[in-house]
Phi, psi and omega in degrees: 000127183289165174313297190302344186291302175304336185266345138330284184301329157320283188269006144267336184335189164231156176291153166260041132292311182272354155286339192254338212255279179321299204293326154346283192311291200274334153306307182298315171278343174301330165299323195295321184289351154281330186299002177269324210271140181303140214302327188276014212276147188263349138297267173014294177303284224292300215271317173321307172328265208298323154343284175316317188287299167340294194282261166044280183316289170305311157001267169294004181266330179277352171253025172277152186285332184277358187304152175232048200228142195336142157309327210267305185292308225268359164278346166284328196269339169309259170323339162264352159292343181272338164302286182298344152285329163295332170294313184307319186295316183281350156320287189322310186300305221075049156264350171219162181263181171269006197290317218282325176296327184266339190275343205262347189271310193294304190306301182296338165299335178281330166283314251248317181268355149296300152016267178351288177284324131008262158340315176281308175322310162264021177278352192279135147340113156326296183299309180337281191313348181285311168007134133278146197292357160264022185296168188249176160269000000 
């Protein structure tokens, strides 16, 4: 594989902001597609699950000895995940909507998408960034 071929596939990559942005993304509308639908509806179920598993997962990763994210988020991120398994349980009862699950999602998708851009940002190369943004090639 030539240089330009690697360094191509390098700076298309996705950041893993934008890996976390995608997964958001596609939990969040399953809900958004259910939220109508009766708690007993077996999408209903599925997208609450993979909710539930989502955060579950960023959960525990944030208590790995290598996360490397402020302590102050990752005790944030803790608690809302333990929020949404509970929430999530009230759902299930029909004692709560899915709206609240979807606004909570949305939010962290706005960060996750600032993140996002950061990250793309500093991935560029020092000459890249030297660039003027009309240079021709």
């Amino acid at each position: 594989m030539s240089y330009q071929a690697y360094h191509k596939a390098q700076t298309s990559a996705e950041t893993p902001s934008e890996v976390e942005y995608r997964l958001f993304a596609q939990v969040t509308n399953a809900l958004i597609a259910v939220k109508d639908q009766p708690v007993t509806n077996p999408q209903t179920i599925a997208a609450l699950d993979w909710n539930r598993r989502m955060w579950s997962v960023f959960s525990s990763d944030c208590g790995t000895k290598g996360n490397s994210l402020p302590d102050q988020l990752r005790a944030g991120i803790v608690s809302l995940s333990i929020w949404v398994s509970k929430h999530s349980s009230l759902v299930m009862r029909g004692n709560e909507s899915v709206n609240s699950l979807i606004d909570i999602n949305k939010t962290i998708m706005e960060g996750l998408a600032e993140q996002a851009q950061l990250q793309a940002n500093n991935q560029h190369t020092p000459a890249e960034s030297a660039k003027p943004v009309n240079a021709t090639l």
